[in-house]
FIGU-902563 format. One record per residue: x, y, z of N, C-alpha, C in turn; residue in three letters; chain. Coordinates in Angstrom, 1 decimal, decimal comma. Atoms other than C-alpha are relative to their C-alpha. Example, Ala and Ser with C-alpha at 12.3 -4.5 7.8 and 13.67 -1.06 7.14 Angstrom:
<pts>
n_c1	n_c2	n_c3	ca_c1	ca_c2	ca_c3	c_c1	c_c2	c_c3	residu	chaine
0,9	-1,2	0,0	12,3	-4,5	7,8	0,9	1,2	0,0	ALA	A
-0,9	-1,1	0,0	13,7	-1,1	7,1	-0,8	1,1	0,8	SER	A
</pts>
This chain:
<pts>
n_c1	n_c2	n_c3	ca_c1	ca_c2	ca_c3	c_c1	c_c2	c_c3	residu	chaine
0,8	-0,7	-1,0	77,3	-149,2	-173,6	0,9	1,0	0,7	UNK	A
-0,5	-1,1	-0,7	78,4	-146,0	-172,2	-0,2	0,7	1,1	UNK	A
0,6	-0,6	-0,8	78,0	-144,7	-168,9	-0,1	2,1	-0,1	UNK	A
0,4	-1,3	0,0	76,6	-141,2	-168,1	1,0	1,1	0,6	UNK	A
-1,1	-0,3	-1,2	78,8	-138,9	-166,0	-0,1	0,1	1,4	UNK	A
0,3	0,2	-1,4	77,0	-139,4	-162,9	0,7	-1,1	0,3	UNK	A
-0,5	0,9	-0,1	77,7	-142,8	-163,3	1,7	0,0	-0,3	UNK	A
-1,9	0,0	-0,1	82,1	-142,4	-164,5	0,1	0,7	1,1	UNK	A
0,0	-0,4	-0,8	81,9	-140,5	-161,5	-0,2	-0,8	1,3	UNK	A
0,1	1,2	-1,1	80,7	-143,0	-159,1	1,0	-1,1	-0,3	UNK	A
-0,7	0,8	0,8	82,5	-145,4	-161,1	1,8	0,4	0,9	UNK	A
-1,6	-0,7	-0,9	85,9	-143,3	-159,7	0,1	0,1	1,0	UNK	A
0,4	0,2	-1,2	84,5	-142,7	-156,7	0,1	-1,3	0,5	UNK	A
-0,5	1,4	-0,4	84,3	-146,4	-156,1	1,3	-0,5	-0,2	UNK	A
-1,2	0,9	0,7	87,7	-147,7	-157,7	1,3	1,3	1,4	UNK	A
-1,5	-0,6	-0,5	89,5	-144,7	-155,7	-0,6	-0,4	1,9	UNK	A
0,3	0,7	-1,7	87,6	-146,0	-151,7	0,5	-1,2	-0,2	UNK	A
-0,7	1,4	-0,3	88,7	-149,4	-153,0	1,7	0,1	-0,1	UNK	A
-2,0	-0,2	0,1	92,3	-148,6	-153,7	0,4	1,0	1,3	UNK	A
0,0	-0,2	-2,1	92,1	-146,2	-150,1	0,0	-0,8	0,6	UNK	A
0,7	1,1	-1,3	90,7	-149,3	-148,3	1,7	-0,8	0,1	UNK	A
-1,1	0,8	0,2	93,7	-151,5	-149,9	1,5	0,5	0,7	UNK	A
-1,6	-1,0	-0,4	96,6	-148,5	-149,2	-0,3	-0,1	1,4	UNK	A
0,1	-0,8	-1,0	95,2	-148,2	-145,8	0,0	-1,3	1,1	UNK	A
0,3	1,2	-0,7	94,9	-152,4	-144,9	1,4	-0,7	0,0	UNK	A
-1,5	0,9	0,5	98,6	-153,0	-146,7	0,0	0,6	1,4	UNK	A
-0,8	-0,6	-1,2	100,0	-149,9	-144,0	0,0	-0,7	1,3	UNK	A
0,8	0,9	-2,0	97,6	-151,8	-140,8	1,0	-1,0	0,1	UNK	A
-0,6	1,0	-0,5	99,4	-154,8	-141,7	1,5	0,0	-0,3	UNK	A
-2,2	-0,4	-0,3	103,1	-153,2	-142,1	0,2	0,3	1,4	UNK	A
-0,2	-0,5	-1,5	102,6	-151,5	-138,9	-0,1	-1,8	1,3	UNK	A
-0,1	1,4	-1,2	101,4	-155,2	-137,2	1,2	-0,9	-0,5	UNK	A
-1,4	1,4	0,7	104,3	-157,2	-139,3	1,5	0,9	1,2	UNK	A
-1,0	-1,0	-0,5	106,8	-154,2	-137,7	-0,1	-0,3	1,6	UNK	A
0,3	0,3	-1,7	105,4	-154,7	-134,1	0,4	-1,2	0,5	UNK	A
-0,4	1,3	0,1	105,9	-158,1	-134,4	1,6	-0,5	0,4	UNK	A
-1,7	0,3	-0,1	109,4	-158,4	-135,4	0,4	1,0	1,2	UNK	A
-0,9	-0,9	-0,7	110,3	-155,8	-133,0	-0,1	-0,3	1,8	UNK	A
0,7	1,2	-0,9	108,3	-157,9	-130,2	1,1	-1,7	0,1	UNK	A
-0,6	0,9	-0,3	110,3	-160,8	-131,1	1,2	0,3	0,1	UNK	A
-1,4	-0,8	0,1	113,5	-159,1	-131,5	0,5	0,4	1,6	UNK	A
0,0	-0,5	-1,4	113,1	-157,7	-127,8	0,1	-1,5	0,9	UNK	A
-0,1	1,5	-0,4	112,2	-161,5	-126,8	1,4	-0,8	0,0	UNK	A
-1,3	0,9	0,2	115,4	-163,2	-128,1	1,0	0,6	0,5	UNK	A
-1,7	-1,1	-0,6	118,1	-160,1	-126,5	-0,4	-0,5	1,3	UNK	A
0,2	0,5	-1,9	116,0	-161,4	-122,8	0,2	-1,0	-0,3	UNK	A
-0,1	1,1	-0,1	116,3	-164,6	-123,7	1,7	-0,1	-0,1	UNK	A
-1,1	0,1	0,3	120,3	-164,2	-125,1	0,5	1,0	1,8	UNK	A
-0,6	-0,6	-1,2	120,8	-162,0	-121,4	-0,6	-1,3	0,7	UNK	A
0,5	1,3	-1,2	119,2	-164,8	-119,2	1,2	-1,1	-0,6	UNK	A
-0,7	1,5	0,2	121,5	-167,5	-121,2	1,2	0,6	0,5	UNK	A
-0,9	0,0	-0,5	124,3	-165,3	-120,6	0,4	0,0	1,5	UNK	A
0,2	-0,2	-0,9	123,4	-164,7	-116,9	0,0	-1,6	1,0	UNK	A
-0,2	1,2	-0,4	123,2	-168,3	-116,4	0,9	-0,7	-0,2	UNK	A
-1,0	-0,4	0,7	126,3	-168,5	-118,3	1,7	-0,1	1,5	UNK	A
-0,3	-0,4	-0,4	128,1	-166,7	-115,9	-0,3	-0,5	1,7	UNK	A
0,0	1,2	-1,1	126,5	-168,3	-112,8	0,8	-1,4	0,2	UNK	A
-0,5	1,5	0,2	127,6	-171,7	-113,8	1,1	0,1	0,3	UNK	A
-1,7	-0,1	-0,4	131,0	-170,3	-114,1	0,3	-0,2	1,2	UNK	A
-0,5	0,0	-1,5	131,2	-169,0	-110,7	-0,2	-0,9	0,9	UNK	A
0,2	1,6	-0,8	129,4	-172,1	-109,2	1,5	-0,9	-0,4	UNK	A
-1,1	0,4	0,2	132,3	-173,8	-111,2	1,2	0,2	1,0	UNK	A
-0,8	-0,6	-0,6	134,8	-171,7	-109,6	-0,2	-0,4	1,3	UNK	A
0,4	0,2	-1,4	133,5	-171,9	-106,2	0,5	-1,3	0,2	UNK	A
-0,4	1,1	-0,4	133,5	-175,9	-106,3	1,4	-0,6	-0,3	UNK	A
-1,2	0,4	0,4	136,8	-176,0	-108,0	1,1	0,1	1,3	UNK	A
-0,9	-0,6	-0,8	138,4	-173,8	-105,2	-0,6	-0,4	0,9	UNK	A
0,3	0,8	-0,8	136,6	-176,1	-102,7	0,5	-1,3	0,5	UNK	A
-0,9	1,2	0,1	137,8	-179,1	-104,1	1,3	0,0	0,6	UNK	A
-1,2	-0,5	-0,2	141,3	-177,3	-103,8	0,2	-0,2	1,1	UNK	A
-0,5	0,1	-1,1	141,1	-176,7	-100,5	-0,3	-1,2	1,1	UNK	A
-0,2	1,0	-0,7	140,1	-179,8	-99,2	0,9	-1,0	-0,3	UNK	A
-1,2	0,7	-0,3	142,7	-181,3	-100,7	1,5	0,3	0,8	UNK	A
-1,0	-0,4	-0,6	144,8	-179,2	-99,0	-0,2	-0,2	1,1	UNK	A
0,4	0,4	-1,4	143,4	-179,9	-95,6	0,3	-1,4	0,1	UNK	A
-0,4	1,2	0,2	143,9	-183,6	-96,2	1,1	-0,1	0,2	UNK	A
-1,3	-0,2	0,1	147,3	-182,9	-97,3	0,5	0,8	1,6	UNK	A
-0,5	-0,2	-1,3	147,8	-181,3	-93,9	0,1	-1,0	0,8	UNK	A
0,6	0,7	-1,0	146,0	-183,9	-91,8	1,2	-0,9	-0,2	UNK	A
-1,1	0,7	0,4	148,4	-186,5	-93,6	1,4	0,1	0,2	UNK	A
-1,3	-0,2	-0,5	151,4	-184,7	-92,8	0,5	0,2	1,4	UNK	A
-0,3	-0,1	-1,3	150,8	-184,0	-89,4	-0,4	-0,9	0,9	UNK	A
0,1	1,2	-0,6	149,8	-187,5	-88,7	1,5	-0,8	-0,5	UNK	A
-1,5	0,5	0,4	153,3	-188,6	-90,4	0,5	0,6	1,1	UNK	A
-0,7	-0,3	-1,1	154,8	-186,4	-87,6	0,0	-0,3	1,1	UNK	A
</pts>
């Protein structure tokens, strides 16, 4: 059975809107796979700045109580020497 040329014509007509539809549903979903990663990508640098920002807090809280500690042992160490006198 042979088609007519009306019909190989529709026939092409259809096979090339379905192969458009396909080229044009892959791109939709590169463009949403691309957004995505680039969404998460942006997510995990705030999240790697907040760890290091708390990071860096910690430290200084560290620091702070270290050089607290410090100096109340040094006050001690006064008190104790100038009750020995």
């Amino acid at each position: 059975m042979y088609f007519n040329d009306l019909e190989e014509i529709m026939a092409i007509v259809v096979a090339v809107a379905i192969l458009g539809g396909f080229i044009v549903s892959t791109i939709h979903d590169m463009k949403a796979t691309i957004t995505e990663e680039k969404q998460k990508l942006k997510e995990k640098k705030e999240a790697e700045e907040k760890a290091k920002e708390l990071i860096d807090y910690i430290d200084t809280k560290a620091n702070l109580i270290d050089s607290i500690v410090k100096t109340t042992k040094k006050l001690e160490e006064k008190k104790k020497n100038n009750n020995i006198v």
